[in-house]
C-alpha positions in Angstrom: 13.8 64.2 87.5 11.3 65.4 90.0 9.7 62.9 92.7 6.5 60.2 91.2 3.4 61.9 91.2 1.8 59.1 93.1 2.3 55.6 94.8 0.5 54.0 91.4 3.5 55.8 89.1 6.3 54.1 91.9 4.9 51.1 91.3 4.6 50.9 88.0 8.6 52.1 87.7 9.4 49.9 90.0 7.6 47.2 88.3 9.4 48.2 84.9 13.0 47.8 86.6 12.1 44.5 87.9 11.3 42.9 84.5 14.6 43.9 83.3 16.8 42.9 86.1 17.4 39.9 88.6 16.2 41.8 91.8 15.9 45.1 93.6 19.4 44.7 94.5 21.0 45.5 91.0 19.7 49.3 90.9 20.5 49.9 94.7 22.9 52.7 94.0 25.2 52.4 97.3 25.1 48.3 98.0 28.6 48.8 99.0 27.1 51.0 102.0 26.6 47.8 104.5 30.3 46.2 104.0 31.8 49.6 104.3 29.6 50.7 107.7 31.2 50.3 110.9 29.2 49.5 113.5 30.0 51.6 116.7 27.1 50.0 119.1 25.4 47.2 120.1 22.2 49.5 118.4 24.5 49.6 115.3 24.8 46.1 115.1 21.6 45.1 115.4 20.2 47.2 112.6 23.2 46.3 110.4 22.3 42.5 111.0 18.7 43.4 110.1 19.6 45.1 106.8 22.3 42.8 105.6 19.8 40.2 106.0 17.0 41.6 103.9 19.9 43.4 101.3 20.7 39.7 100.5 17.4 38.9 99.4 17.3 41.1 96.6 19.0 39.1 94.1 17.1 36.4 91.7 13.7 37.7 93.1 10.9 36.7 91.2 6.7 38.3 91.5 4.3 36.5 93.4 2.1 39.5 94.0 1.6 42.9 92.3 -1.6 44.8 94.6 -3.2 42.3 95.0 -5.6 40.8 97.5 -3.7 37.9 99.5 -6.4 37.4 102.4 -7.4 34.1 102.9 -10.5 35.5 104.3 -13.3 36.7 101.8 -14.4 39.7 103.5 -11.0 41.2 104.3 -8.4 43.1 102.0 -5.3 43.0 102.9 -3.2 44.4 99.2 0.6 44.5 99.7 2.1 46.8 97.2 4.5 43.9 96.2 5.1 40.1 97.0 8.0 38.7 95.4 10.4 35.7 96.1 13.8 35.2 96.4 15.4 32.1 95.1 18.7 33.7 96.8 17.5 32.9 100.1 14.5 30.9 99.5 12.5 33.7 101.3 9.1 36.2 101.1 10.4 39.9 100.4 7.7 41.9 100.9 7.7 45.7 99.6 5.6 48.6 100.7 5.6 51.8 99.0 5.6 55.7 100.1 5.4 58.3 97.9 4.4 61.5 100.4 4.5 61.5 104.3 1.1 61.3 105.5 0.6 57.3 105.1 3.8 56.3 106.5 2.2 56.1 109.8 0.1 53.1 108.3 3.1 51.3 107.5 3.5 49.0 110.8 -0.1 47.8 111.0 0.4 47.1 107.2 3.9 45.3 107.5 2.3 42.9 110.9 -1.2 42.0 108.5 1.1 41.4 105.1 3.6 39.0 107.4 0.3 36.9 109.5 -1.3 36.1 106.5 1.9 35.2 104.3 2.2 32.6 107.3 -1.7 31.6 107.1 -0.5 30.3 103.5 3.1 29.0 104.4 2.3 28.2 108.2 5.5 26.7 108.5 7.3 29.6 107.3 9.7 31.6 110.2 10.0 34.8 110.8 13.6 35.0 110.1 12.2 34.0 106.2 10.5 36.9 105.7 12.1 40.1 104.9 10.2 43.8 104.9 11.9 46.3 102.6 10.0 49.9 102.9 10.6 52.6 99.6 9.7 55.9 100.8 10.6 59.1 100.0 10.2 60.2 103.5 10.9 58.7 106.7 9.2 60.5 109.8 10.1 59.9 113.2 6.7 57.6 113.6 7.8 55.3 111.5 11.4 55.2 112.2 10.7 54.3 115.9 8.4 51.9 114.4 11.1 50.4 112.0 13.3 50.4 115.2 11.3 48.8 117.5 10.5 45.6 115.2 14.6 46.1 114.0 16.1 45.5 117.6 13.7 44.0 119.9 11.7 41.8 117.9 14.3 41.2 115.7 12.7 41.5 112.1 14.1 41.6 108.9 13.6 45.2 107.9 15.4 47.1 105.2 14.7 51.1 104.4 15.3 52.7 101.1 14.5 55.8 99.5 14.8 56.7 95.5 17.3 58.3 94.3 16.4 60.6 91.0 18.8 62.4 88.5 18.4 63.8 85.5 18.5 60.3 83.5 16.6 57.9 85.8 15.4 56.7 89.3 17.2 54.3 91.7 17.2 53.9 94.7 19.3 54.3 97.9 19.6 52.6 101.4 18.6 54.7 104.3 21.7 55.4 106.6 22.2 52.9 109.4 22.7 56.3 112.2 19.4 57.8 111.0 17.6 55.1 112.1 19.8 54.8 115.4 20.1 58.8 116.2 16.2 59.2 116.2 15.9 56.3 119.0 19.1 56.5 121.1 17.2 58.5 124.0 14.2 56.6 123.9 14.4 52.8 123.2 17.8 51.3 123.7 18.6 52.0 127.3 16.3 50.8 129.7 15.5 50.9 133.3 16.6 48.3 136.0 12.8 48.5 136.8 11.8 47.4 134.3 13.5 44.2 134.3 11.5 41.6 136.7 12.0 38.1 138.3 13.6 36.4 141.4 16.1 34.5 142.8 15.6 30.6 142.2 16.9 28.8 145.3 18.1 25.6 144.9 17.9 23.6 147.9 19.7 20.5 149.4 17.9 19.5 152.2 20.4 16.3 152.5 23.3 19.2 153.5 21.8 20.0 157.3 23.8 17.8 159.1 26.7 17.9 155.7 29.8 19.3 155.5 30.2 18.3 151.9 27.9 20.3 149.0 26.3 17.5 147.7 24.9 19.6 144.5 28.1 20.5 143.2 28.1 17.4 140.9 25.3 18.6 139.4 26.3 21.9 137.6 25.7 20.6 134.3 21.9 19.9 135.3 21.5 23.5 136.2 23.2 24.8 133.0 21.1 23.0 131.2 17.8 23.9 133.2 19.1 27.4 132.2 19.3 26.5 128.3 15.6 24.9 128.8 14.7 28.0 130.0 15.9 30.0 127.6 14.5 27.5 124.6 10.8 28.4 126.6 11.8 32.0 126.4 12.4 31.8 123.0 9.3 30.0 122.4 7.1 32.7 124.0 9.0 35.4 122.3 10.2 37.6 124.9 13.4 39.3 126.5 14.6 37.7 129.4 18.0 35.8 131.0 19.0 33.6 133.6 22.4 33.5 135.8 23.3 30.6 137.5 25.4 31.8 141.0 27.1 30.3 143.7 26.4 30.9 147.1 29.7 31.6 149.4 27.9 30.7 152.2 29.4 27.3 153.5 27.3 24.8 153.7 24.2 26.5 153.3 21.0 24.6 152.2 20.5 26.8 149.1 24.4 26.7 147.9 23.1 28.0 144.5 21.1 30.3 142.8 19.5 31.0 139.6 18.3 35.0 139.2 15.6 34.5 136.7 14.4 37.9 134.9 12.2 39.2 132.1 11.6 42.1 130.2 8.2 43.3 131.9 6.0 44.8 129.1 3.3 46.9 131.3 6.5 48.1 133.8 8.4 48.7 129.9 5.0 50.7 129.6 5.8 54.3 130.2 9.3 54.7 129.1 9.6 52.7 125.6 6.1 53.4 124.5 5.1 56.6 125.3 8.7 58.0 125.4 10.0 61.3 126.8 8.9 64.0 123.8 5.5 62.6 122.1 2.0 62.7 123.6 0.8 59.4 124.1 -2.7 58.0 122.3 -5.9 57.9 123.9 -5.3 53.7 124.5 -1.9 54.1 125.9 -3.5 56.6 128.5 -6.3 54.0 129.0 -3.7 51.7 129.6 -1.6 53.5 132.1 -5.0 53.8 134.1 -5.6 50.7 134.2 -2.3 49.1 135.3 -1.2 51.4 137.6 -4.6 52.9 139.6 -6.1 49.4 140.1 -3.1 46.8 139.5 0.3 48.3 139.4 2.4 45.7 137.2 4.7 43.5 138.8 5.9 41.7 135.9 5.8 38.6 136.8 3.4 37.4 134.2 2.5 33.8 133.1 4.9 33.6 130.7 7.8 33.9 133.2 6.0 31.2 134.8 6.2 29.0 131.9 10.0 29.5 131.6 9.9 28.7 135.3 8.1 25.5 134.8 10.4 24.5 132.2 13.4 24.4 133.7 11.7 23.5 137.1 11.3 20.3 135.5 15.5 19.2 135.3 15.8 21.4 138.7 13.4 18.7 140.6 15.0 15.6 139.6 18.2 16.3 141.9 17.4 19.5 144.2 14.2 21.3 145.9 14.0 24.7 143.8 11.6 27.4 145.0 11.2 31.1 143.3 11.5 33.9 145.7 12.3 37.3 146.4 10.0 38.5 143.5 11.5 42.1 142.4 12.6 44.2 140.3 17.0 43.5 138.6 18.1 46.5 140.8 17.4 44.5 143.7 17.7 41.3 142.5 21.4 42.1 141.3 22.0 44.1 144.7 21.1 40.8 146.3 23.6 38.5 143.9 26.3 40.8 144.9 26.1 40.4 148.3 25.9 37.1 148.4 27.3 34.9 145.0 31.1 33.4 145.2 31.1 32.4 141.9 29.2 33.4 138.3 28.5 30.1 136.6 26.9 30.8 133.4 24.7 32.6 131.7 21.7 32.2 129.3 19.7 35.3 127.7 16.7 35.0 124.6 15.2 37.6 122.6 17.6 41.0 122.8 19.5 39.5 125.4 20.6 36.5 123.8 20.8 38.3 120.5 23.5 40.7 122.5 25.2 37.8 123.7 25.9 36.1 120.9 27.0 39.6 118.7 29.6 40.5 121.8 31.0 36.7 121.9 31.4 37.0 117.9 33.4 40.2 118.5 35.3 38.2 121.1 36.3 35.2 118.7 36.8 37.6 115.8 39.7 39.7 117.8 41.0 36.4 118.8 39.8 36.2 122.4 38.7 32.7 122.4 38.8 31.8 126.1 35.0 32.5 126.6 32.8 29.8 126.6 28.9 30.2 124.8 27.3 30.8 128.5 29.8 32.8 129.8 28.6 34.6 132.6 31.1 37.4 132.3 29.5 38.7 128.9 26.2 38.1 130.1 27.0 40.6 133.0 28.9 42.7 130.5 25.6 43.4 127.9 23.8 43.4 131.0 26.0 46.5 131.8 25.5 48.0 128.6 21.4 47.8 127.8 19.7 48.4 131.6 20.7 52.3 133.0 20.5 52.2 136.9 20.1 55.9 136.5 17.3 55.9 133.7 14.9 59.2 133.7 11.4 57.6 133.9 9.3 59.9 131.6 5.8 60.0 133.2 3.0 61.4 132.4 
């Protein structure tokens, strides 16, 4: 059977399986694919989560939407190729077709406009309740750095399939987990220590001058939870950040412990993740790198670091004085803790960070090693380790 003619004659078979099954997932020709892959990577992981997530949506789906307009707004079209529901996970699957190469690239600004308005008619609906399954007979590298990016640091719900075609009839097939992964590996899962901003948060105890007794050691359940309000705030604004609570080994000092408070810094993030080493970037991206780094080179210390600040500022004040300073980059921030900590405490990370933490303490538990607690600072470090290359080749312009 040769491939559709068009998107319309994709739809309209796709349309034809669905009234005569339960859900996409009952003509997927290689479900057992996702129990059988092994994951060999954090990257791996990730994307596995991702698919598994949306795979189990595909049962007992039922059609809200077949090309249709869904904009609340008059004026605007917005037409996803299909809108369906699954009573499996009470959640919005929401399908886009590709039949040839060309319109692939349209795919991402498609997927974001389909997902904002679905939540301008359920605004109470999360993210983690909608799921985004692309059919396409082609995936190009634009849109499988696309598929990646929303996959592993926003964490989306993304699934990729292709039709499969024989003789007798079309089906369809999920996209290998290591295609997605081997077209990304050099450009968006490693990242720089640069790239990673913040400072140290002293925590001062101006009662110790005269003191030979730490007066703020009864309070380390304060700070771990300052650290868990931080990351709640992190959360909250979206981003990629942790925080490590330290202790000083200086004796008696009036700052016996630290918090190093950092966060993915988008505009630093700019030249490597974006652009990347091999494609030329677009005429806003180079707009962009004029702007930021001719007039205002990025620091990354942005206001929504600030706000996480704030937030746990506001435990933090109740027993100590704490002030942000040394406002770097991780490289020196971390060369810094090393000179100077006694003791890792704990450790708090949101958005790709925390997602890392929680799959590597999972792994842990699931090989029997249960003598980690869920802030230990020793994984933190170790993911830390694995995601942020002290060597990274900065691509340029």
């Amino acid at each position: 059977m040769k491939q559709f003619k068009s998107e319309a004659d994709m739809q309209y078979w796709l349309l034809d399986r669905l009234k005569h099954s339960d859900g996409l997932a009952e003509f997927i020709i290689n479900k057992n694919y996702l129990d059988r892959f092994a994951p060999q990577c954090i990257e791996h992981t990730i994307i596995l989560k991702s698919f598994k997530s949306c795979f189990e949506s595909l049962y007992e789906m039922e059609l809200i939407s077949n090309d249709e307009n869904i904009s609340l707004n008059k004026p605007d079209i917005l037409r996803p190729d299909l809108i369906l529901y699954s009573h499996s996970t009470e959640g919005i699957v929401i399908v886009e077709l590709k039949n040839i190469k060309n319109p692939t690239r349209q795919a991402g600004t498609e997927f974001n406009a389909y997902s904002s308005e679905i939540k301008s008619h359920l605004p109470f609906i999360s993210d983690g309740d909608i799921y985004n399954v692309i059919i396409s007979n082609e995936y190009p590298p634009l849109l499988i750095h696309y598929i990646f990016h929303e996959i592993f640091w926003k964490q989306r719900n993304f699934l990729c399939l292709t039709p499969s075609y024989s003789s007798q009839e079309v089906n369809l097939e999920i996209l290998s987990i290591d295609r997605l992964y081997q077209s990304n590996m050099n450009n968006n899962s490693k990242i720089s220590d640069k790239s990673i901003t913040g400072y140290q948060i002293c925590l001062y105890d101006y009662s110790n001058y005269d003191s030979q007794i730490n007066t703020l050691d009864k309070n380390i359940e304060e700070m771990k939870t300052s650290l868990t309000v931080m990351k709640s705030e992190g959360v909250r604004q979206h981003s990629h950040g942790f925080a490590i609570l330290w202790k000083n080994r200086e004796n008696n000092a009036i700052s016996p412990y630290f918090i190093t408070l950092c966060n993915l810094s988008a505009f630093t993030l700019f030249n490597d993740s974006v652009c990347g080493k091999t494609r030329q970037p677009s005429l806003l991206q180079n707009k962009i790198f004029r702007i930021v780094n001719d007039n205002c080179p990025p620091t990354g210390h942005s206001s929504t670091l600030f706000k996480i600040t704030e937030s746990g500022y506001r435990f933090l004040k109740s027993f100590c004085n704490p002030k942000s300073e040394n406002s770097v980059d991780w490289k020196h921030l971390h060369r810094e803790m090393l000179t100077m900590y006694e003791e890792l405490i704990s450790f708090q990370g949101w958005g790709v960070f925390g997602e890392l933490f929680n799959e590597r303490l999972i792994d842990r538990y699931s090989k029997g090693n249960t003598g980690f607690s869920s802030d230990d600072p020793r994984i933190g470090m170790e993911i830390l380790r694995d995601i942020i290359d002290p060597n990274y080749e900065h691509s340029g312009y």
